[in-house]
C-alpha positions in Angstrom: 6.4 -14.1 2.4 9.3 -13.3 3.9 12.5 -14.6 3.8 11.2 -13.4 -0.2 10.5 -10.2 -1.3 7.9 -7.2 -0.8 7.1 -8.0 -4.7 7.0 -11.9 -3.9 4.7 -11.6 -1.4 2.3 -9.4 -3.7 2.3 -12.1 -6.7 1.6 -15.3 -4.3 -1.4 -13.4 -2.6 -3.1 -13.0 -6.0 -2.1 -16.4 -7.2 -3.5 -17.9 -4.3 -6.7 -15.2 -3.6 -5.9 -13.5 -0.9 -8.2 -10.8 -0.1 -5.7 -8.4 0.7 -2.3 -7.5 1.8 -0.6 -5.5 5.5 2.9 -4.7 4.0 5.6 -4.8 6.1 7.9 -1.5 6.2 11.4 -2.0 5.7 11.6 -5.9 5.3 12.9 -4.7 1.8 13.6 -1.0 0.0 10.4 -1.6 -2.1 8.5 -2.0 1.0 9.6 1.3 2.4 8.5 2.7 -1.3 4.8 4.1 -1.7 5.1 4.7 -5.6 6.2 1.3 -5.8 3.9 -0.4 -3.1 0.7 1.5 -5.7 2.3 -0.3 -8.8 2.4 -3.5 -7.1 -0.7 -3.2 -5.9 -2.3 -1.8 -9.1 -0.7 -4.4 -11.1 -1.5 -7.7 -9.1 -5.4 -6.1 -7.7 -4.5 -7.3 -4.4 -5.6 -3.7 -1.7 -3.6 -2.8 0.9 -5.6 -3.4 4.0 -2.9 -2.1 6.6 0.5 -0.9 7.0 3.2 -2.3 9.5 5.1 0.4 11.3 9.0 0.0 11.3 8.8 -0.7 15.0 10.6 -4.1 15.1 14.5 -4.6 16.3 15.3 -5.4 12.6 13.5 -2.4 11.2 15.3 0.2 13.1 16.9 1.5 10.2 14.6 2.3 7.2 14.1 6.0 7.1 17.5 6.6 8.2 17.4 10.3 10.1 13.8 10.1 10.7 12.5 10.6 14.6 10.5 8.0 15.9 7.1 9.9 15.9 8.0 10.9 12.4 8.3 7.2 11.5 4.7 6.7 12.6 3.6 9.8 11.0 5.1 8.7 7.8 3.2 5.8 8.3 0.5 6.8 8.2 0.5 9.1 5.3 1.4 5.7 3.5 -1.5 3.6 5.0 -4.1 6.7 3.8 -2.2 7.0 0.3 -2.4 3.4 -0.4 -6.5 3.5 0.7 -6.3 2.0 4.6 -6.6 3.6 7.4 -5.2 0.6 9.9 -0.9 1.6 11.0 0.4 -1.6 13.5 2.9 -0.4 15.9 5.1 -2.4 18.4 5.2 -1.0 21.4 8.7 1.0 22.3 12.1 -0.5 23.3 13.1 0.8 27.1 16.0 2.4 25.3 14.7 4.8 23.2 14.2 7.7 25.5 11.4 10.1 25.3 9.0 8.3 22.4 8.7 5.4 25.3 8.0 7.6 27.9 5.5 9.7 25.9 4.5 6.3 24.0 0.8 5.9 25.5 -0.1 10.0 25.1 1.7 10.2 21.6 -0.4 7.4 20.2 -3.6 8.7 21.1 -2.4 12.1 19.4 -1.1 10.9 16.3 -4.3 9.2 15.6 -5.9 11.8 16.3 -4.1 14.0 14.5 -4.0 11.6 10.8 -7.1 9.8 11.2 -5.4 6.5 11.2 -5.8 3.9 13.7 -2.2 3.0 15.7 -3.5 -0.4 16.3 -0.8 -1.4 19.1 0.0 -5.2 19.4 0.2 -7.4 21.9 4.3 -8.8 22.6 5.7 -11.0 25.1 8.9 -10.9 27.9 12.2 -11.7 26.3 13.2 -14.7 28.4 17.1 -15.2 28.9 19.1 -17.9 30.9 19.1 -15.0 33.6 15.5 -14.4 34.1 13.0 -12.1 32.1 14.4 -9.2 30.3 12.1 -6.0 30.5 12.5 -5.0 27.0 9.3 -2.8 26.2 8.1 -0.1 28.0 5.3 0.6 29.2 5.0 -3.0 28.9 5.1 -5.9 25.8 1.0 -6.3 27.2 -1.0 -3.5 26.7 -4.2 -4.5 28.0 -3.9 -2.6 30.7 -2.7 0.9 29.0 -5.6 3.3 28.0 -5.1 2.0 23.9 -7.8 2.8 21.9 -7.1 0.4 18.9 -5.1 -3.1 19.7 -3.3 -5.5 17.2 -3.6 -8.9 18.6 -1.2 -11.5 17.0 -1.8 -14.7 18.5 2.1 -16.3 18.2 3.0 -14.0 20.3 0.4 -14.7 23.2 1.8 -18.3 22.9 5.0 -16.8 23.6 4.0 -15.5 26.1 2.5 -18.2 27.6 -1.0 -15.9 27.6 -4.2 -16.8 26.1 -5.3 -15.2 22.9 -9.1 -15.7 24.4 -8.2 -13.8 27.1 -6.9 -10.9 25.3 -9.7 -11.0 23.3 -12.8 -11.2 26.4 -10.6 -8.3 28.1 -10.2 -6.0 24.8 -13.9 -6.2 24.0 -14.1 -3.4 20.9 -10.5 -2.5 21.3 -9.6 -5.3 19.5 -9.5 -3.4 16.0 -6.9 -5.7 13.9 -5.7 -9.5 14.2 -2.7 -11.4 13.3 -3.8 -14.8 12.7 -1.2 -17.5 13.4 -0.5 -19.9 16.1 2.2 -20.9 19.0 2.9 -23.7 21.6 4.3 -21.5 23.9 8.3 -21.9 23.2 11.0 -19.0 24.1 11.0 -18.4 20.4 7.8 -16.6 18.2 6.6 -19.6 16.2 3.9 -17.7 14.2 2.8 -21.7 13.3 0.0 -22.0 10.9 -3.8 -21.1 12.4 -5.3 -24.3 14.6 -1.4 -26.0 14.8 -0.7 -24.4 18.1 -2.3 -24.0 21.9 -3.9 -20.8 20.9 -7.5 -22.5 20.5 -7.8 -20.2 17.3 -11.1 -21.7 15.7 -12.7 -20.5 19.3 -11.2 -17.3 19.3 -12.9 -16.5 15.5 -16.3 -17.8 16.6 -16.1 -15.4 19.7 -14.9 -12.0 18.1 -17.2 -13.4 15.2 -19.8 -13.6 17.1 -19.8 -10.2 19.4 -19.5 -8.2 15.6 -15.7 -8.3 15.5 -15.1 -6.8 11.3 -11.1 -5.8 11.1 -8.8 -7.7 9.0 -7.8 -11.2 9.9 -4.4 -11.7 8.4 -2.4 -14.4 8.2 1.0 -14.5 9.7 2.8 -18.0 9.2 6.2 -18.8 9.2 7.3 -20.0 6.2 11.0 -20.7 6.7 11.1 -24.4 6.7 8.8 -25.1 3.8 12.1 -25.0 2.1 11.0 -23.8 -1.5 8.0 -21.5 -3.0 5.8 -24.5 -3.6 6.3 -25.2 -0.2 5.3 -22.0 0.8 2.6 -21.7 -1.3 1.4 -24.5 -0.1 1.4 -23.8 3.5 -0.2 -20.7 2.7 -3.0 -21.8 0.9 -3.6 -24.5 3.4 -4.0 -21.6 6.0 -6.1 -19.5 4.2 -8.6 -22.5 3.6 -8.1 -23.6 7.0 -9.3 -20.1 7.6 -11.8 -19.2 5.7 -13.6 -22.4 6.9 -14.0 -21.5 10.3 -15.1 -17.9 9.9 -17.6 -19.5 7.7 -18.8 -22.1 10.3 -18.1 -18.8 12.8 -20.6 -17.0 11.0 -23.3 -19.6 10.9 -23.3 -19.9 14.6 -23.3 -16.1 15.4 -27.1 -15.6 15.5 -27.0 -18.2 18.7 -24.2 -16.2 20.8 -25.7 -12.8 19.4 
């Protein structure tokens, strides 16, 4: 819901049925807050599905003091107090020092050691006037890192300028959580509703559908220039139709591709 509020996005997502909620860390102090992330939860009836790590530029911040590792542990102890078990993680900036270079070994370890699943998602070059900037290490495409879990967000493949099916045909059961949004492939991440963009995203259900794919599907839209709540609202529930439609029609066709 964002530019609104941790709270805001709680009260639409029952208002419009939602079946659940991933709640972004730091996009607001009561998002950073698990005593208040359980009221809102309690009081709406809308479960926490997964947690968002506080891994992006504009997150750097929340848990002042705190490590990086510590972050994710922290994280985690959220996810498993709020009743998930699913932590997204971006992969590391180049800049920050050891927790890149250890980033593939100290994933696999902090999972192993909460029982939460770092689910790390897919990012894209940072393109400048001057070229591609390397921004992430090991690299903003971890299909090719030893991952167990993977996060794919399908706005970002667009930026890209990958294929979501792709991703998806390589990762096989790796693929563990979904961002479900769209993109035409500009500099900037669109996150355009579901089946807007170049991301053939009805196809891409109806394969991970169809070869037993059961994490979370949630919806990631860009809301900015609906202008008002009933704008928003609207887009939202216009996505979540959209969507629920074609896992429906996904699900009648799996016993052919099965």
């Amino acid at each position: 819901m964002f530019p609104e509020s941790t709270a805001s996005g709680f009260e639409t997502a029952a208002r419009l049925g939602f079946d659940g909620v991933e709640v972004m860390i730091g996009i607001d102090p009561v998002g950073a807050d698990v005593e208040a992330i359980e009221k809102l939860r309690d009081y709406y009836g809308v479960p926490v599905t997964s947690i968002h790590a506080p891994t992006l530029v504009v997150t750097q911040m929340v848990w002042r003091g705190t490590g990086h590792w510590d972050k994710l542990r922290r994280s985690a102890d959220m996810a498993l107090a709020l009743g998930c078990d699913v932590v997204v993680v971006h992969p590391p900036f180049r800049w920050q020092g050891d927790y890149a270079t250890g980033f593939v070994a100290g994933i696999a370890e902090v999972s192993q050691q909460t029982g939460v699943r770092f689910c790390v998602e897919n990012m894209y070059p940072w393109r400048t006037p001057a070229g591609e900037y390397k921004a992430y290490r090991p690299t903003w495409d971890p299909t090719h890192e030893p991952f167990q879990h993977l996060t794919l967000d399908l706005s970002h493949a667009a930026t890209a300028q990958m294929r979501s099916m792709d991703y998806v045909r390589a990762w096989g059961d790796r693929l563990q959580h979904m961002h479900l949004t769209d993109g035409l492939g500009s500099f900037r991440d669109e996150h355009l509703p579901p089946g807007t963009g170049n991301q053939e995203v009805a196809e891409v259900l109806q394969h991970v559908i169809s070869h037993g794919y059961i994490g979370d599907l949630c919806l990631e839209v860009n809301t900015r220039g609906a202008g008002s709540r009933a704008g928003r609202e609207r887009m939202l529930a216009d996505a979540l139709a959209w969507t629920r439609d074609r896992v429906a029609r996904a699900r009648e066709a799996a016993p052919l591709f099965s």
